[in-house]
Short mmCIF file of the C-alpha atoms (twelve columns), coordinates in Angstrom:
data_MODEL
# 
_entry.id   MODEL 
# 
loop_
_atom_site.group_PDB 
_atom_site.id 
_atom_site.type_symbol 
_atom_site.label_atom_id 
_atom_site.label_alt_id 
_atom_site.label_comp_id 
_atom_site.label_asym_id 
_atom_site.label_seq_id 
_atom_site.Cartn_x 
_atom_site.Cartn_y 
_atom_site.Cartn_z 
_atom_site.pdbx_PDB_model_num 
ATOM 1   C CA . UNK A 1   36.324  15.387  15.814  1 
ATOM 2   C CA . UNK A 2   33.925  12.158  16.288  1 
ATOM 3   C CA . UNK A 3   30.790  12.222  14.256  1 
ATOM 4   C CA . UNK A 4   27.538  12.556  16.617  1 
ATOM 5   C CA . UNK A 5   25.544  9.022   16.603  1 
ATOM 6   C CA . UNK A 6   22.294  9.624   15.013  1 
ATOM 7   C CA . UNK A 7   19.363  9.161   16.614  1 
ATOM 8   C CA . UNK A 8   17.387  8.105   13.597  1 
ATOM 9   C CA . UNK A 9   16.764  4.543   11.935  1 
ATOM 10  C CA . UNK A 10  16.193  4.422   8.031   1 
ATOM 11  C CA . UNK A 11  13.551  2.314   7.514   1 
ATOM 12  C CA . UNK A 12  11.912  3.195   4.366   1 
ATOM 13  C CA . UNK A 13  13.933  3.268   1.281   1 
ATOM 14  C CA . UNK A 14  13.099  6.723   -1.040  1 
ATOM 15  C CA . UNK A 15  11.197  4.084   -4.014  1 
ATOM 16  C CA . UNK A 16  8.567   2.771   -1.421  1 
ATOM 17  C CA . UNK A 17  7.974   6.148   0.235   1 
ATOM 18  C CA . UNK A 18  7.190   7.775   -3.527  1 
ATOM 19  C CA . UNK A 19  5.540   4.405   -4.240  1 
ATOM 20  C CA . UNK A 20  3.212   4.530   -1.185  1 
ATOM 21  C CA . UNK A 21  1.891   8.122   -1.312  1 
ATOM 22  C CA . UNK A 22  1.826   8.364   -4.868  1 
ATOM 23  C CA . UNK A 23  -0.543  5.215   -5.300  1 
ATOM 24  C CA . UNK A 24  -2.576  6.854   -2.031  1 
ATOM 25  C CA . UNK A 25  -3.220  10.113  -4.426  1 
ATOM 26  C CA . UNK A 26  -3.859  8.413   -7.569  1 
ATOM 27  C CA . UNK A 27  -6.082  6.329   -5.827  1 
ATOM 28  C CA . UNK A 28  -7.949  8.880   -3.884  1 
ATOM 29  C CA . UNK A 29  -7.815  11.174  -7.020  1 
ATOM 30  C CA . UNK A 30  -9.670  9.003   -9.152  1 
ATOM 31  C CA . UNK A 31  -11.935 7.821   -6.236  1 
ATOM 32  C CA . UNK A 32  -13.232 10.939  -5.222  1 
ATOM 33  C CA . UNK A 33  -12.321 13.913  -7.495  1 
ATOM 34  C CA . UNK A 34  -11.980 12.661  -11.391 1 
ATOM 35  C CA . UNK A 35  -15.045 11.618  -13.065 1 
ATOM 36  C CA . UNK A 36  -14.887 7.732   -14.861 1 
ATOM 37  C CA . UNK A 37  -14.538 7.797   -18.386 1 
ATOM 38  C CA . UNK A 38  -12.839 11.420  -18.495 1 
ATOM 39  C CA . UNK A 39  -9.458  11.162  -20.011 1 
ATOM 40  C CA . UNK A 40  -8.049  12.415  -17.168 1 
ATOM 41  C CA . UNK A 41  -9.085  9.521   -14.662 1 
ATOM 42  C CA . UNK A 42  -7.653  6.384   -17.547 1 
ATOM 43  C CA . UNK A 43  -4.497  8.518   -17.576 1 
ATOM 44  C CA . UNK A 44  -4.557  8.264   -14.147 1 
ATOM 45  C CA . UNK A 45  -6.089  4.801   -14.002 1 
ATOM 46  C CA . UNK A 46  -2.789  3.646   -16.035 1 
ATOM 47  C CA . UNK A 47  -0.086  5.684   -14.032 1 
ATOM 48  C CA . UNK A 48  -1.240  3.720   -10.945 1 
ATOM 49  C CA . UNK A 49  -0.757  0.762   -13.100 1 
ATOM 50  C CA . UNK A 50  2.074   1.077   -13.622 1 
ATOM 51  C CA . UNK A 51  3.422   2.190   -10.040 1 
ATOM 52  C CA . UNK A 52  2.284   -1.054  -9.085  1 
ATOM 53  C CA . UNK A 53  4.117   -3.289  -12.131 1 
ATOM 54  C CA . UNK A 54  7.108   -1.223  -10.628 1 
ATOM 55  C CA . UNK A 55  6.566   -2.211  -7.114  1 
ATOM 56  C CA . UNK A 56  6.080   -5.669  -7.548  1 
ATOM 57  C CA . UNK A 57  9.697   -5.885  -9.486  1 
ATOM 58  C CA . UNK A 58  10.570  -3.950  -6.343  1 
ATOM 59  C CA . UNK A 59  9.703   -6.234  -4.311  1 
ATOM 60  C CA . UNK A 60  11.789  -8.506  -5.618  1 
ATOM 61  C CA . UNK A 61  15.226  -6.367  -6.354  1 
ATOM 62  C CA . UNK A 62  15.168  -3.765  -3.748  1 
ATOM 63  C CA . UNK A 63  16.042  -3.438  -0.317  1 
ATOM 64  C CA . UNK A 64  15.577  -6.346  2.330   1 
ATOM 65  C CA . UNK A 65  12.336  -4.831  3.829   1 
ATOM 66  C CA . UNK A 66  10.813  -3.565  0.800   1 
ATOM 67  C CA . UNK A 67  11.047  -7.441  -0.277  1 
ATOM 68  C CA . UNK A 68  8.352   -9.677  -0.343  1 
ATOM 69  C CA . UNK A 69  9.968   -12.240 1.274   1 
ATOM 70  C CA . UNK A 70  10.954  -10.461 3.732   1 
ATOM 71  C CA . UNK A 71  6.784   -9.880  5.391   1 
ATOM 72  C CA . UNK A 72  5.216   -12.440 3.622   1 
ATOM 73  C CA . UNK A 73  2.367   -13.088 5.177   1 
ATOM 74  C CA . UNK A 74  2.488   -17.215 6.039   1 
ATOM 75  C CA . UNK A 75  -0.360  -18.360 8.635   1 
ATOM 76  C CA . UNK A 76  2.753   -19.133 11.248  1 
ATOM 77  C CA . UNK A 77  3.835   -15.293 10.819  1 
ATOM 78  C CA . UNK A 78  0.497   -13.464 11.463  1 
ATOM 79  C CA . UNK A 79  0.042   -16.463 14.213  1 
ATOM 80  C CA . UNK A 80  3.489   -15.089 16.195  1 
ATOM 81  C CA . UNK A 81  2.271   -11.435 15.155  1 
ATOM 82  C CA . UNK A 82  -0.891  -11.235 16.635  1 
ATOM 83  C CA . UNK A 83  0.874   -13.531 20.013  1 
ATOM 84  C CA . UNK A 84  3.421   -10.519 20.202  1 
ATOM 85  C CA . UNK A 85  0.225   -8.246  20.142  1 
ATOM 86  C CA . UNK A 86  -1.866  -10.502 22.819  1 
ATOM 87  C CA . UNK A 87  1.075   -10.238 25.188  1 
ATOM 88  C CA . UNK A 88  1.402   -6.464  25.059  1 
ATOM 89  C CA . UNK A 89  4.686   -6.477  22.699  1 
ATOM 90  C CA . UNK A 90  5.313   -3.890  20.216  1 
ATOM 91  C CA . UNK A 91  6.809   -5.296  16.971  1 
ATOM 92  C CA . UNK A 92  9.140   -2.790  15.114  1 
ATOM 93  C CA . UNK A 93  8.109   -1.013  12.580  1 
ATOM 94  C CA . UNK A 94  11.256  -1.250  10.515  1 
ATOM 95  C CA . UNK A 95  9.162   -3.347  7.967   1 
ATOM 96  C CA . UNK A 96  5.981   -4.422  7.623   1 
ATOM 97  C CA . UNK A 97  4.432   -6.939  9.683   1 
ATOM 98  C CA . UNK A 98  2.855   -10.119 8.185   1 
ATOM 99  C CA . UNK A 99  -1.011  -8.621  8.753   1 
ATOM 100 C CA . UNK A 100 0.689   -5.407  6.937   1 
ATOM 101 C CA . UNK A 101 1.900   -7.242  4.554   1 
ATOM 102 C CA . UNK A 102 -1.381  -9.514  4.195   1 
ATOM 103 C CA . UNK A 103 -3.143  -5.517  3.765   1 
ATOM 104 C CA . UNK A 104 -0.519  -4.639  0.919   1 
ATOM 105 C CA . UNK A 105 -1.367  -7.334  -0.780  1 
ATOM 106 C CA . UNK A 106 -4.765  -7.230  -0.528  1 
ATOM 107 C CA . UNK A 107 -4.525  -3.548  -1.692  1 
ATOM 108 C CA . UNK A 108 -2.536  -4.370  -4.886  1 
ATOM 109 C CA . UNK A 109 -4.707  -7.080  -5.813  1 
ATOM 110 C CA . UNK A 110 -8.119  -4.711  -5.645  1 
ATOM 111 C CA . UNK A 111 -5.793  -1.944  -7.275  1 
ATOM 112 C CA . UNK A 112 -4.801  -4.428  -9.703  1 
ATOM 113 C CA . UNK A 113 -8.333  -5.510  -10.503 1 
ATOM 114 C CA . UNK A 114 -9.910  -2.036  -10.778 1 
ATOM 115 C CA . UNK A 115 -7.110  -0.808  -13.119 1 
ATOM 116 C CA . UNK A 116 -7.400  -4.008  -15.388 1 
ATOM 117 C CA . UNK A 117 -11.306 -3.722  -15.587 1 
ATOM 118 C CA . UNK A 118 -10.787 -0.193  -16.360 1 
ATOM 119 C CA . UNK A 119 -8.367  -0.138  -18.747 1 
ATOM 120 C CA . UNK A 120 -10.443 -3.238  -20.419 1 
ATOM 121 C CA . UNK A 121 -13.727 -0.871  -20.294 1 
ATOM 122 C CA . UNK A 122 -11.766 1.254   -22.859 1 
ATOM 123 C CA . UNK A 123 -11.285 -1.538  -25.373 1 
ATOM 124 C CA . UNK A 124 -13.140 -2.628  -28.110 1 
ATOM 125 C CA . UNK A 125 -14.164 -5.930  -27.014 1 
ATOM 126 C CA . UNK A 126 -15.719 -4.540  -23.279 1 
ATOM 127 C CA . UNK A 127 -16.530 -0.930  -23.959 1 
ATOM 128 C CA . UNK A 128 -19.713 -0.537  -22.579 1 
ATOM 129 C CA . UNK A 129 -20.133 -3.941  -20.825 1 
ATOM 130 C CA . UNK A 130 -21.934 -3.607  -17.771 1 
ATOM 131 C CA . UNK A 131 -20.365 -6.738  -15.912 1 
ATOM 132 C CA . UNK A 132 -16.814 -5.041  -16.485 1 
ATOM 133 C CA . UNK A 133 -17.699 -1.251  -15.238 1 
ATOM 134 C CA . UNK A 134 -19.902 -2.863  -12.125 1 
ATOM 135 C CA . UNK A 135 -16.279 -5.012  -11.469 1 
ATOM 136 C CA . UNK A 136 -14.775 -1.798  -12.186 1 
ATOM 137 C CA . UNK A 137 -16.847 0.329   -9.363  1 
ATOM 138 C CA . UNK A 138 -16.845 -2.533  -6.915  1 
ATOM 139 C CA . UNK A 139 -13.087 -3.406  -6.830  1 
ATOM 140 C CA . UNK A 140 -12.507 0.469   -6.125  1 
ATOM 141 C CA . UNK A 141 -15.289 0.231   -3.914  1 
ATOM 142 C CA . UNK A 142 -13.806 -2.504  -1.859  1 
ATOM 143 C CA . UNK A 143 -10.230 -0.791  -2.349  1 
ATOM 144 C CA . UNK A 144 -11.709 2.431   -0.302  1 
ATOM 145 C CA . UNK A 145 -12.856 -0.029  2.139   1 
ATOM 146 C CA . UNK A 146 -9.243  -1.391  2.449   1 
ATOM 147 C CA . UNK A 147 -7.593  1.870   2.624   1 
ATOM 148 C CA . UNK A 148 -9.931  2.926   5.527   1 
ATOM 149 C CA . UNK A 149 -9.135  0.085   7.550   1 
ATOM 150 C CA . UNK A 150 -5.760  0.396   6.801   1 
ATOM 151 C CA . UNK A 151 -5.746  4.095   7.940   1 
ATOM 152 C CA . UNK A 152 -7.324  3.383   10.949  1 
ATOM 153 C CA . UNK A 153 -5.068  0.283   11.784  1 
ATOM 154 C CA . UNK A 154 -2.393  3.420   11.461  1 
ATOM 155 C CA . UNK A 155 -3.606  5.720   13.464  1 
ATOM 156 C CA . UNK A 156 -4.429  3.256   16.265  1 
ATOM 157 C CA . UNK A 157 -1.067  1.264   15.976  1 
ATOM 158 C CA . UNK A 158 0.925   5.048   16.094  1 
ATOM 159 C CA . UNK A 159 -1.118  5.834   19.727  1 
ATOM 160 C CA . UNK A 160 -0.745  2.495   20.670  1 
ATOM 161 C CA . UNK A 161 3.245   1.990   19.339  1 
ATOM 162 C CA . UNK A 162 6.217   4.400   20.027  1 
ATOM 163 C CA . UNK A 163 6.379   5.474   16.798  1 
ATOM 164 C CA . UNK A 164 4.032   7.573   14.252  1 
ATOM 165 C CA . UNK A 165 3.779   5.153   11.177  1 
ATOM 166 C CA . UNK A 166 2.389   8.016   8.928   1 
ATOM 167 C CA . UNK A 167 5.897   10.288  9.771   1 
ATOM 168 C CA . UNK A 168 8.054   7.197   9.146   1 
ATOM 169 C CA . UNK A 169 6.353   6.654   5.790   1 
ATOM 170 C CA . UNK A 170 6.930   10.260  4.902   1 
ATOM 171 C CA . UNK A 171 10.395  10.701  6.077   1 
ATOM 172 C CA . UNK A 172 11.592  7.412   5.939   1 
ATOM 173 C CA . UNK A 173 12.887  7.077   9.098   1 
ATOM 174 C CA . UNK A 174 12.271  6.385   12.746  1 
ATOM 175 C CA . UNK A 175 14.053  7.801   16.281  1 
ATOM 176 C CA . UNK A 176 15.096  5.316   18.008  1 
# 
């Protein structure tokens, strides 16, 4: 009996799926639903943390497109990118693209900064410092931004593109 080919493309490895959608909710929990200085939102605050300490070592030790390397985003790869796009070419989306990878970044960063600034709110030396909590509320504040645009760039590239980004992040795979 010969095996069936599969119509289906892995392109998101199970670590980067949990990853992505986990950060999303901690993110969006502490944004919108948990209040700053409960117990609650730090303990969320430092889970996020350390989702993203685990994703940068990811990035260098797992899977070829879950590597840095592999969608760096260099001026000559978001040049070629946005060409492909200007001449009606879809790009897979078995990895990120370099302006993808230019938004992860950017994401991690503001994540980055708005869970350091937290966390350092809570210690003795910055408790109650204004400069720190205004950091604090603008790096999240600029963080929603991101994650709007980066919904939107979603939704538009999955009616635009073959594929539905938001199912291939969830499932991990693609149909060919």
């Amino acid at each position: 009996m010969c095996a069936q080919p599969s119509n289906k493309v892995k392109v998101w490895d199970p670590f980067i799926r949990i990853f992505h959608w986990s950060l999303a909710a901690s993110f969006l929990l502490n944004y919108t639903v948990l209040e700053e200085g409960e117990n609650l939102h730090e303990w969320v605050g430092y889970y996020a943390l350390a989702l993203i300490a685990i994703r940068i070592v990811w990035g260098f030790i797992g899977p070829l497109n879950a590597r840095f390397s592999d969608f760096w985003p260099t001026p000559a790869r978001i040049k070629a990118h946005l060409r492909e796009h200007l001449h009606g070419q879809t790009p897979s989306p078995d990895r990120h693209n370099p302006v993808g990878g230019l938004m992860i970044l950017a994401l991690m960063a503001g994540m980055l900064v708005t869970g350091i600034t937290g966390w350092l709110s809570t210690t003795d030396m910055f408790w109650g410092e204004e400069l720190i909590e205004e950091l604090h509320e603008g790096a999240a504040s600029v963080v929603m931004g991101l994650v709007c645009l980066h919904v939107a760039a979603i939704v538009w590239f999955s009616r635009k593109g073959p594929h539905n980004l938001a199912r291939i992040m969830w499932t991990g795979y693609r149909t060919k």
